[in-house]
C-alpha positions in Angstrom: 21.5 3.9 5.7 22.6 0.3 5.7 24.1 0.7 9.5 20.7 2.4 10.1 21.0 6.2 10.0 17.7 7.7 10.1 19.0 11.0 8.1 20.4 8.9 5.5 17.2 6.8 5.2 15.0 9.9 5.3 17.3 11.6 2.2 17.4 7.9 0.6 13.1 8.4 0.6 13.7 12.1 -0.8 15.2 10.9 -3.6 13.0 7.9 -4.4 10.7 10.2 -4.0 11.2 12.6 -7.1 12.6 9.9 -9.2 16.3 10.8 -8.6 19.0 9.6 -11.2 20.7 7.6 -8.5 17.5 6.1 -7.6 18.2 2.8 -10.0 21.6 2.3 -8.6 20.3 3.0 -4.9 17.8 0.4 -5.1 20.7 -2.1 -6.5 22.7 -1.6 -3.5 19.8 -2.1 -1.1 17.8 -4.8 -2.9 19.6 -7.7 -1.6 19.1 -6.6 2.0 15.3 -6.7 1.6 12.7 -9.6 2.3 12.9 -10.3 5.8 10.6 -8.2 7.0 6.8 -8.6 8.3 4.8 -6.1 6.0 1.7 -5.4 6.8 -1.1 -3.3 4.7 -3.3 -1.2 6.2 -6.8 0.4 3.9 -10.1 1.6 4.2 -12.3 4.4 3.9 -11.0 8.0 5.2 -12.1 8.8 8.1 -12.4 4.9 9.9 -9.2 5.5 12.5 -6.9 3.9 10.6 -4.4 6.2 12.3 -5.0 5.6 15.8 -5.1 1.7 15.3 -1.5 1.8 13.5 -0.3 3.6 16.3 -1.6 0.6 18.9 -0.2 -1.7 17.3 2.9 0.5 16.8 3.3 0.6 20.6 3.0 -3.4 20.6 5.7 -4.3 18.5 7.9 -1.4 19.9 7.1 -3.1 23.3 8.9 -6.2 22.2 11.7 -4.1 20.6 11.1 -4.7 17.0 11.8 -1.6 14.9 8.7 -0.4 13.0 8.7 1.5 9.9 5.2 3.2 7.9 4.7 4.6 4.7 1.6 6.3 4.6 0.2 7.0 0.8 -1.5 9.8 1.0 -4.1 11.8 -1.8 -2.0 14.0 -3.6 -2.0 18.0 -3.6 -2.8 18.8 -6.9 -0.4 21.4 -7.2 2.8 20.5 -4.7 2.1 16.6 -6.0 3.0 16.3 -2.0 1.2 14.4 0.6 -1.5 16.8 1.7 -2.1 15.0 5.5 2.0 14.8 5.8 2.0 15.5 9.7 0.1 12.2 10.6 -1.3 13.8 13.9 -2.3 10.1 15.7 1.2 9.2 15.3 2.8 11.8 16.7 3.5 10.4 19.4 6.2 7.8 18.0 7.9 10.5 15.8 10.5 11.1 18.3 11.4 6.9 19.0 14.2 5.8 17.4 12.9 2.6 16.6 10.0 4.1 14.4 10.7 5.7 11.5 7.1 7.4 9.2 7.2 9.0 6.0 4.2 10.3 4.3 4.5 9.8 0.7 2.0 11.3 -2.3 0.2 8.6 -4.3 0.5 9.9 -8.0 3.3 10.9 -10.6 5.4 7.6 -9.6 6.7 5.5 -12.1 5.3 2.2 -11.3 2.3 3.1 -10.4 0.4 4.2 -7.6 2.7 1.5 -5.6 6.3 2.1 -7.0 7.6 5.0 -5.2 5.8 3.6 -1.3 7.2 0.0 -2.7 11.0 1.1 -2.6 10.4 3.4 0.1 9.1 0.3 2.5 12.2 -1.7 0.3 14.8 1.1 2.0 13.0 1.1 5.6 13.8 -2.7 5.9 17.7 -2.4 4.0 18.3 0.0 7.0 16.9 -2.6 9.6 13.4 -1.9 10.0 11.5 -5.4 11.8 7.9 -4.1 10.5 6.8 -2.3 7.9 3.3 -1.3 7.2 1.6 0.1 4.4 -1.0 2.4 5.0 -3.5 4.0 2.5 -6.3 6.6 2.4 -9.4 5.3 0.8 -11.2 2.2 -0.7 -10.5 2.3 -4.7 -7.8 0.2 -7.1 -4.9 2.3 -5.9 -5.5 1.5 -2.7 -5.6 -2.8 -3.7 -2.7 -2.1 -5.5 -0.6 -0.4 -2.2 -1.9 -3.0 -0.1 -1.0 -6.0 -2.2 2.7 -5.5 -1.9 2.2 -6.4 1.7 2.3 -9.9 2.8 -1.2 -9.5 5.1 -3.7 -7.3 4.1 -5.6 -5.2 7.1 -9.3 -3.5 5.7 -10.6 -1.5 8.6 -14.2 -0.4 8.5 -16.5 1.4 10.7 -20.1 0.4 11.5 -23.1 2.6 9.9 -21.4 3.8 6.8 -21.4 1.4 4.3 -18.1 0.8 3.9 -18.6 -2.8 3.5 -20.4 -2.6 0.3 -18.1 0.2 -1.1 -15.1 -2.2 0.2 -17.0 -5.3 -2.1 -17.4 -2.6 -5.2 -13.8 -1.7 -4.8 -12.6 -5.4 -4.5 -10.8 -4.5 -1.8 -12.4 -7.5 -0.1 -10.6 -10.0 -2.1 -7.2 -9.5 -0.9 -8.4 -8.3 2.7 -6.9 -11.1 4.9 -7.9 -9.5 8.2 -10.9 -7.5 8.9 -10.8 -4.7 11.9 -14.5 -3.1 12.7 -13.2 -0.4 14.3 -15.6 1.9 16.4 -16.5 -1.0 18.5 -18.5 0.7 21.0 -20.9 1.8 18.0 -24.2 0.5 18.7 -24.6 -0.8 14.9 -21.0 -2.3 15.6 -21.9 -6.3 15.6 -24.6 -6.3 13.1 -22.1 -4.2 10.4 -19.5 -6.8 11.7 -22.7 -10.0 10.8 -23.0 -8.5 7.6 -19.2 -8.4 6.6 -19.1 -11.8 7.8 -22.3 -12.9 5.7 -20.4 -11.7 2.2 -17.3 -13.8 3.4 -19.3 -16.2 3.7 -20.6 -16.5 0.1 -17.2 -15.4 -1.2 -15.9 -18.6 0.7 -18.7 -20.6 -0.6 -17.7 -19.2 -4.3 -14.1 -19.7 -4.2 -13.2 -22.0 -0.7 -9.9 -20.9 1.0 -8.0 -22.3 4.0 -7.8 -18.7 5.3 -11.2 -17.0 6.9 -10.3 -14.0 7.3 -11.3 -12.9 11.3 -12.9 -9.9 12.0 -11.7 -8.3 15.0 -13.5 -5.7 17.1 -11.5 -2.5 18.3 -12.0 1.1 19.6 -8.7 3.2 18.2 -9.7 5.9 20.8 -8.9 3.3 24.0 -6.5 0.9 22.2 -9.1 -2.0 23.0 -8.9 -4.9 20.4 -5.1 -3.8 19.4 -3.4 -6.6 20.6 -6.5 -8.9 19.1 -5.5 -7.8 15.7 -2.2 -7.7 16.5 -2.4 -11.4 16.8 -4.8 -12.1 14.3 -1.9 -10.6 11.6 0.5 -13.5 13.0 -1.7 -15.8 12.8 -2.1 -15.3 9.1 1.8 -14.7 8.9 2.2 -18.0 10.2 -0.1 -19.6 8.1 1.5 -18.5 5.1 4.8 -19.7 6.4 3.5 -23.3 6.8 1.1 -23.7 3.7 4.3 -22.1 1.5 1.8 -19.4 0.4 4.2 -16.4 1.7 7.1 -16.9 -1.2 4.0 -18.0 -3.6 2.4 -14.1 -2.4 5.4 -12.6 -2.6 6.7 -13.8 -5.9 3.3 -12.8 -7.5 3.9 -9.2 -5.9 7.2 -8.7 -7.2 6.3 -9.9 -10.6 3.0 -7.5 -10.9 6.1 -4.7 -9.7 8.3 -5.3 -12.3 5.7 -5.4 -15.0 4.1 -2.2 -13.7 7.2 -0.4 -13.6 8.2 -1.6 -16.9 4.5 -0.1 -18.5 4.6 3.0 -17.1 8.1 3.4 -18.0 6.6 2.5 -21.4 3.8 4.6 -21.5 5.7 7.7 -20.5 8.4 7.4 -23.1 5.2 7.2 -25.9 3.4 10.7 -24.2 7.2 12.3 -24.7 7.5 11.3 -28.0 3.9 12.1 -28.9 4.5 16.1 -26.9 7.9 16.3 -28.2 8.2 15.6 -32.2 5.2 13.4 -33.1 3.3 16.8 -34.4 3.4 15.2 -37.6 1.5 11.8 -36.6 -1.3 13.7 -34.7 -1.6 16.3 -37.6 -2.4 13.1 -40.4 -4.9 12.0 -37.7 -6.9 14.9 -37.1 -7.1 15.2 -41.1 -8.4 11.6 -41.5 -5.3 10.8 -43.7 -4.3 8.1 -40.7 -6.5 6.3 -38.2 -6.0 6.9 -34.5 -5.1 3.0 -34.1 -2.9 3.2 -36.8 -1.2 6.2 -35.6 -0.7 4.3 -32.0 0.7 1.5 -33.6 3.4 3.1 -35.4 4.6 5.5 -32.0 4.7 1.8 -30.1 6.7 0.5 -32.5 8.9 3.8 -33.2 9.1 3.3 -29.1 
């Protein structure tokens, strides 16, 4: 995988994936070969064109020959735990370029978190030489800010007339967006929905001033129009980062919300197999009012 063999990254993912054994000593090897890539994160509501836009911009950086890898965190099936929109359609067109590598990944049962498992997948993309990585994620809700955070920029794509803006605010999603796209630009409700966004940046930088305004750039997915706007507008915040120090300040305070979240839900599984497997007893005191439910929590985080 390290000399870049696409099978071996693909079976590297796999095992990531469903939580392999060798996973830990996997992610030891390829750790140190990590950090140099620009990650990008891409949310917003289902639906917006997130797809088609990735793939623009996909075309751009493969048109300078920088090697793009995409994890795409996808709603869960229920059943399979799999990524239910696994064939990524729009991208289709890049599947068969060597310099692009996608994986569509399922967003719950990972330990970590809703990030971990897309986290070390995007981790092995860059060990086996990937230039860009991007994020991308279906929906506006705390996974979602939790995906896109482990990226150095944050993309939130929106369409005029649905009120995604307000959903986006709700969600908080607009607090770690560093780039807005308004996609659908040829929407006749396109520049006011792109007025109001900047109107509630506006009071947010009046609130809490930043160096960084975030841009909102206009673009139509269908015609690639606006791509190579956004394109630029993520290295323009790339380099900003670079110069103000902010990018190892952003990235430290990534890492260390991934460690501790791995470290809890490692933490909360081990209690919910102790309480399934022999805790009976515990549970049995509780529903007989002889022990407290706090009580009873206590002593399984201590036994833990």
């Amino acid at each position: 995988m390290l000399c870049g063999d696409r099978r071996a990254l693909a079976r590297v993912i796999s095992k990531i994936e469903r939580e392999d054994p060798e996973t830990p000593g996997i992610v030891e090897k390829i750790y140190p070969k990590t950090g140099g890539a620009l990650t990008v994160g891409f949310t917003g509501p289902p639906g917006v064109g997130k797809s088609s836009i990735i793939a623009g911009l996909i075309a751009l950086y493969r048109g300078e020959d920088r090697r793009v890898g995409v994890v795409s965190v996808d709603p869960s099936s229920p059943f399979s735990r799999g990524a239910i929109l696994g064939d990524r359609i729009r991208l289709s067109d890049h599947f068969l370029d060597p310099g692009v590598f996608i994986r569509s990944m399922g967003s719950r049962g990972h330990l970590g978190g809703l990030a971990g498992g897309s986290r070390l997948a995007a981790m092995a993309m860059e060990a086996a030489g990937m230039d860009v990585v991007i994020y991308e994620t279906v929906g506006v809700g705390q996974g979602e800010v939790e995906v896109a955070s482990a990226a150095d920029t944050v993309v939130l794509a929106l369409q005029p007339g649905a009120g995604d803006a307000v959903q986006a605010l709700k969600a908080g999603v607009m607090e770690i967006a560093d780039v807005f796209c308004m996609n659908k630009a040829d929407h006749p409700r396109a520049k006011g929905a792109a007025s109001e966004v900047r109107s509630i940046l506006e009071i947010g930088q009046e609130l809490d001033p930043d160096p960084w305004f975030p841009p909102i750039v206009m673009t139509r997915g269908d015609t690639g129009e606006g791509v190579a706007e956004l394109k630029e507008a993520i290295q323009k915040h790339r380099s900003y980062l670079e110069e103000s120090g902010k990018l190892e300040e952003r990235r430290r305070a990534a890492l260390k919300k991934f460690v501790v979240e791995w470290a809890t839900d490692r933490l909360e599984r081990e209690m919910r197999g102790r309480l399934e497997r022999e805790d009976t007893e515990t549970m049995d005191k509780v529903y007989e009012r002889q022990l407290d439910p706090i009580a009873a929590s206590e002593r399984i985080f201590r036994e833990v």
